[in-house]
N, C-alpha and C positions, 0 to 999 in steps of 0.2 A: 363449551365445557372444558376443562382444564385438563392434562392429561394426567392418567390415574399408572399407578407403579405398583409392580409384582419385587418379591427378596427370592432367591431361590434361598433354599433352607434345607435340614438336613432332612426334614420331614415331606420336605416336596415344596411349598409356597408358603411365604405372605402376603397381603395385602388384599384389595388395592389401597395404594398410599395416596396421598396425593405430594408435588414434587417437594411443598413447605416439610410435609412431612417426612419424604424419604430423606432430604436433606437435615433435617435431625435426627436422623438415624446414623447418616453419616459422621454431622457433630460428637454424638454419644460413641462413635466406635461399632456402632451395630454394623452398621454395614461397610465391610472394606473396601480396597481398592480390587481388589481380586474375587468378590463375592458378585456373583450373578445377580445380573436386574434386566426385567425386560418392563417393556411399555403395554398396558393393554390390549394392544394394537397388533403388536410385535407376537409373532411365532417362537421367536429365537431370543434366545439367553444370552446377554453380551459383559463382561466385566465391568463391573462399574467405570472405571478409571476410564474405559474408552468413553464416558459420557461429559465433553465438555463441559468444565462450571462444577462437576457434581464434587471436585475435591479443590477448589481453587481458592478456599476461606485457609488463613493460619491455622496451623494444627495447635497452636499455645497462644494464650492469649497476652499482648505487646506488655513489653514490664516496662512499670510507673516508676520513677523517681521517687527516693523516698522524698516526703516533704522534710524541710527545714524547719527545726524547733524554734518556734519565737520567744526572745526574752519573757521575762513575766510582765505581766501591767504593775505598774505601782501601782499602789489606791491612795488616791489623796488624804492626805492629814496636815495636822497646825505641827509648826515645829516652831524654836522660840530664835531668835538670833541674837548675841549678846553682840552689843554695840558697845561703844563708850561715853554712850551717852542714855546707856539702861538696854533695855528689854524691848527687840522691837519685834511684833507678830508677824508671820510670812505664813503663808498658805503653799505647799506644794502640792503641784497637780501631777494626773500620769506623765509620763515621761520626762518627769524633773523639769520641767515648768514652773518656775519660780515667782509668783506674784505677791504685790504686799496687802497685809491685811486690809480686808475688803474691798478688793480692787481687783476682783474675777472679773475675766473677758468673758464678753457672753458668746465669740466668736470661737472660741476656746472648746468646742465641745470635748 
């Protein structure tokens, strides 16, 4: 059986916790480093803080970089090219991919 946890409190006790749980109590700030806990077991009331482990997670959690804004996507469309020898069709693709009419790579996705 897992071991079961008493909070001294201003009212006299809580619990029993179990350690998942008094360890979330910890996380939320319920229980300090200075606030009485004893073990089922236990007669005597000890301060948290003397219990190995019980405060040894980061009190904030790690800060993320922000991410990096990506360009936008083109979206493909027909644009016309004047040549000098007329009108010639070109298809652009995202990222300015320049192919000539009807002559999509199928590699291209």
């Amino acid at each position: 059986m897992s071991v079961q946890w008493f909070v001294k409190t201003q009212a006299g006790q809580a619990g029993p916790f179990s350690s998942q749980q008094l360890k979330q109590l910890v996380v939320d700030g319920k229980v300090k480093p200075e606030t009485g806990v004893r073990r089922e077991t236990d007669e005597k009331w000890f301060l948290a803080k003397q219990f190995k482990g019980m405060f040894d997670q980061p009190s904030a959690p790690p800060q993320v970089a922000a991410a990096k804004k990506l360009p936008p996507v083109k979206t493909p469309h027909q644009v016309k090219v004047s040549g000098t020898n007329g009108t010639v069709a070109c298809c652009v693709r995202s990222y300015g991919d320049v192919l000539p009419s009807g002559g999509m790579r199928d590699d291209a996705s």
